[in-house]
C-alpha positions in Angstrom: -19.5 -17.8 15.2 -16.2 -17.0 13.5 -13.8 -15.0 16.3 -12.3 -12.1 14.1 -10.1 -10.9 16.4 -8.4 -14.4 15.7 -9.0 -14.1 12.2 -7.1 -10.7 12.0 -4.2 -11.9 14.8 -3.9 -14.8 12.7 -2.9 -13.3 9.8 1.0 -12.7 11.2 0.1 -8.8 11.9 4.2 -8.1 13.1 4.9 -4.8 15.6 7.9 -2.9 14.4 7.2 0.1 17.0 5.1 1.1 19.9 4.6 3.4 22.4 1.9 4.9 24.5 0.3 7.1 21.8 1.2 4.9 18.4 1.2 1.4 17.3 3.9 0.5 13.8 3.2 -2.5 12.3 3.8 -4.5 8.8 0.7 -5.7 7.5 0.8 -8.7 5.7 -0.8 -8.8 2.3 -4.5 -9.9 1.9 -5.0 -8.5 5.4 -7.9 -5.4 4.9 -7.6 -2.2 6.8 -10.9 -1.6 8.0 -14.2 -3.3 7.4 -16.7 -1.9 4.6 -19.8 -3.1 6.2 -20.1 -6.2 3.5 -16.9 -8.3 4.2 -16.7 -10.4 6.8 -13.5 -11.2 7.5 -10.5 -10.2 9.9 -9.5 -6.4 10.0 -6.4 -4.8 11.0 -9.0 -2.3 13.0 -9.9 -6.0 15.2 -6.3 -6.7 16.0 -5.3 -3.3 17.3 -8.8 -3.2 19.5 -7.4 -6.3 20.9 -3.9 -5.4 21.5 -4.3 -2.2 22.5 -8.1 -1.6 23.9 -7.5 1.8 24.8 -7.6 3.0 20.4 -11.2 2.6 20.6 -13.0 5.1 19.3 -9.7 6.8 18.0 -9.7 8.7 14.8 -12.6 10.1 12.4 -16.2 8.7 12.0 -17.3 7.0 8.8 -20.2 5.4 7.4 -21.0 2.6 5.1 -23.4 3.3 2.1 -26.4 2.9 4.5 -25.6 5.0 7.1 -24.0 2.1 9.2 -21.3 3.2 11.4 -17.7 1.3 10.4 -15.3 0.4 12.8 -12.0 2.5 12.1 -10.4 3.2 15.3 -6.8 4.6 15.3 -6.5 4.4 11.2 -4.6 7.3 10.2 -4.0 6.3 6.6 -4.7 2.6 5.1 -2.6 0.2 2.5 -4.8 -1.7 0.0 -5.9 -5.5 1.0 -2.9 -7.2 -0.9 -0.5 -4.4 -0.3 1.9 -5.3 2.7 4.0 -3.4 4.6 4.2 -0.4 7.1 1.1 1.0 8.5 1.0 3.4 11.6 -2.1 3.2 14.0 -3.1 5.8 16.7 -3.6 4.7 20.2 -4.6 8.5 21.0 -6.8 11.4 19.6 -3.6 13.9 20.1 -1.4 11.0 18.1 -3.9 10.7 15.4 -4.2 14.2 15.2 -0.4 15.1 15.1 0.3 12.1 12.8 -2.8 12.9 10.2 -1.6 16.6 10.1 1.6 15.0 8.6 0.4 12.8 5.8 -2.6 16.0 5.3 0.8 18.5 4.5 2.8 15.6 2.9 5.2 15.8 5.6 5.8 11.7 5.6 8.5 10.5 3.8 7.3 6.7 1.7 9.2 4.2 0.2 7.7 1.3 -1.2 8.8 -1.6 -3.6 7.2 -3.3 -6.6 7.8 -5.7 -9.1 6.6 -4.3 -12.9 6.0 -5.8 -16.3 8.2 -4.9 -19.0 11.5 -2.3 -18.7 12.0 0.7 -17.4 14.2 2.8 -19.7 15.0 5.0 -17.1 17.0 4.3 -13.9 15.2 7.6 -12.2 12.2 9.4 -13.0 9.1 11.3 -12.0 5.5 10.0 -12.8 3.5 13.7 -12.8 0.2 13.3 -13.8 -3.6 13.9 -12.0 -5.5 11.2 -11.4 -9.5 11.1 -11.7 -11.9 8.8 -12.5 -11.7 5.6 -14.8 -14.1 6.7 -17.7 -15.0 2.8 -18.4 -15.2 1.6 -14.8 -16.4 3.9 -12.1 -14.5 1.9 -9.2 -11.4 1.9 -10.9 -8.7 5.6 -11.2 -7.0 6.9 -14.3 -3.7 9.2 -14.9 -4.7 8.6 -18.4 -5.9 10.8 -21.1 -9.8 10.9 -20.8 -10.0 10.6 -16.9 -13.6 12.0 -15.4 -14.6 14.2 -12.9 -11.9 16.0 -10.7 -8.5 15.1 -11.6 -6.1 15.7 -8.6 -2.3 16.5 -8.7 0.0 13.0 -7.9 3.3 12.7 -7.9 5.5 9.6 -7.9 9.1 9.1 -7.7 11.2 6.2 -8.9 14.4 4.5 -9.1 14.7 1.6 -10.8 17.0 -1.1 -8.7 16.7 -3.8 -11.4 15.6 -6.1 -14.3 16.0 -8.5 -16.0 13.7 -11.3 -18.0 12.0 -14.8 -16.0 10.9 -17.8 -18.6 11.3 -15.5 -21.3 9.2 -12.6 -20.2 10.9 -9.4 -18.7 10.1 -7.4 -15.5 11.9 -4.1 -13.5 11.7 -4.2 -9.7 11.5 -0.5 -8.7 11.8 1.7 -6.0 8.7 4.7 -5.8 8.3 7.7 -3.5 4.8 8.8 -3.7 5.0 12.4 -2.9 1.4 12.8 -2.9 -1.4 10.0 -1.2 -4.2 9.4 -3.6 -6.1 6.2 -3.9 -4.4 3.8 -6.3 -1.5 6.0 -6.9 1.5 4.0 -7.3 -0.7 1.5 -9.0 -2.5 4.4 -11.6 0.7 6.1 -12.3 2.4 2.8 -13.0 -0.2 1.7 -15.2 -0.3 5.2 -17.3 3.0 4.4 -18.3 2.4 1.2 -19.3 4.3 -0.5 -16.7 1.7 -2.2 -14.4 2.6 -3.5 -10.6 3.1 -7.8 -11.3 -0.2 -9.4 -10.5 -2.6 -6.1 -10.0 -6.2 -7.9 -10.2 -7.7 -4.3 -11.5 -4.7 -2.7 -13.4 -3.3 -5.2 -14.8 -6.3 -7.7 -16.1 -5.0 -8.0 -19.8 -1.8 -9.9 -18.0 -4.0 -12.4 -16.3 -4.0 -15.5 -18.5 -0.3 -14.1 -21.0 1.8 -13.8 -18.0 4.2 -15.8 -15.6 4.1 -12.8 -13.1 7.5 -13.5 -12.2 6.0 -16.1 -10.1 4.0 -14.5 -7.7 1.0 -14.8 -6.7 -0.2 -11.5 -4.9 0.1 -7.6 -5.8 4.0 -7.0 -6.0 3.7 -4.0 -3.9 5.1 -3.4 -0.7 4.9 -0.4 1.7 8.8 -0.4 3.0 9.6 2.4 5.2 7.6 5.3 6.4 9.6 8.5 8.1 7.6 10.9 10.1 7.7 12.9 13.6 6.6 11.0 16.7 4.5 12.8 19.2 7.2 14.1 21.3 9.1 15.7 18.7 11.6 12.6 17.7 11.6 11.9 13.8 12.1 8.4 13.2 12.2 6.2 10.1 10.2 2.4 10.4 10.6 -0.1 8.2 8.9 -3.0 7.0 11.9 -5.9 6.1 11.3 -6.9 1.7 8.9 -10.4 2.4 10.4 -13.4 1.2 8.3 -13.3 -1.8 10.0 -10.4 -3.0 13.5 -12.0 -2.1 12.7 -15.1 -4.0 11.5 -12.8 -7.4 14.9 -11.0 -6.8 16.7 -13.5 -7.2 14.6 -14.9 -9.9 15.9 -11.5 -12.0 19.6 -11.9 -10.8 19.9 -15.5 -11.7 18.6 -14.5 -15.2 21.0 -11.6 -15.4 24.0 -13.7 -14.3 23.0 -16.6 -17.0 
């Protein structure tokens, strides 16, 4: 029988913080969260029950679509499967609590980075538009004209921190500063404006087979620092190092710059 806990270990989960009440790691990409009662595969949920046994039954209750119970101790928030980067896990119900109440009043300060197709005209901006409901695919979010059913505020900051073109095709590597948490943000906002995050399997399908994707070969998003207050009243800022896949598309751009 497979051993997830190994699965999960395995996939290079790194601590960047602990103490007695929280757990900061960087999740590597293609890593899930938490299971949704169909995938069997290593969680992120298995490796902290293994290091730290105590998070166990931590956090709120969920259920799959038939009424199974999933396993989500100590997940205060969650990164998409092929996003990496920083993710904070509760050890305690007063952590959980104090650190929920801070992504619930957007109290946490993000930073993530992403590679995108095309150029960004601007070096700063602002992405302000609601997102609801894809009206062609019911899984999928839109900050598009047309969007169904509620459409809630979302906020994104950028800065653009370059560009440049790779085999002929260009691309911007971006800063953004989600000010606001909805699912698929960075990834709606970015595809509303027509600049979709570099190898996005559900924004960014009509790049699939045209596209060099800056040679990558995951989602170009990664969750780099997080800031928040720590139980005990210290504010502190964790971050997640840029992987050496973003490094190597970096450099890509500068090399094309510099020629």
């Amino acid at each position: 029988m497979r051993d997830a806990h190994a699965d999960a270990a395995n996939k290079s989960v790194t601590v960047l913080y602990e103490d007695n009440d929280i757990v900061v790691i960087n999740k590597p990409a293609s890593l899930i969260v938490h299971t949704d009662g169909v995938t069997e595969e290593g969680t992120v949920v298995e490796w902290l029950l293994t290091h730290a046994p105590i998070a166990r039954g931590v956090g709120d209750v969920a259920h799959s679509h038939d009424g199974t119970p999933l396993e989500r101790s100590g997940i205060v928030h969650r990164l998409d499967r092929d996003t990496s980067g920083v993710l904070v896990l509760a050890k305690t119900a007063d952590a959980h609590a104090h650190v929920k109440a801070q992504f619930q009043n957007r109290a946490v300060k993000k930073e993530y980075r992403a590679f995108v197709y095309g150029r960004l005209n601007d070096r700063w901006g602002t992405i302000n538009r609601p997102i609801g409901r894809s009206p062609r695919d019911h899984r999928m979010w839109s900050a598009q004209p047309g969007a169904k059913g509620v459409l809630r505020e979302a906020i994104t900051d950028f800065e653009r921190i370059g560009e440049g073109e790779y085999e002929g095709e260009s691309f911007s590597y971006v800063k953004l500063f989600p000010k606001t948490g909805r699912t698929h943000q960075l990834r709606v906002h970015l595809k509303a404006i027509d600049r979709p995050i570099v190898g996005d399997p559900i924004y960014a399908t009509h790049l699939r087979e045209r596209s060099n994707h800056l040679g990558m070969n995951r989602l170009a998003l990664h969750a780099h620092a997080l800031e928040f207050t720590l139980l005990g009243g210290e504010t502190e800022r964790f971050i997640a190092p840029v992987p050496e896949d973003f490094e190597r598309a970096a450099e890509r751009l500068e090399e094309a710059a510099e020629g």
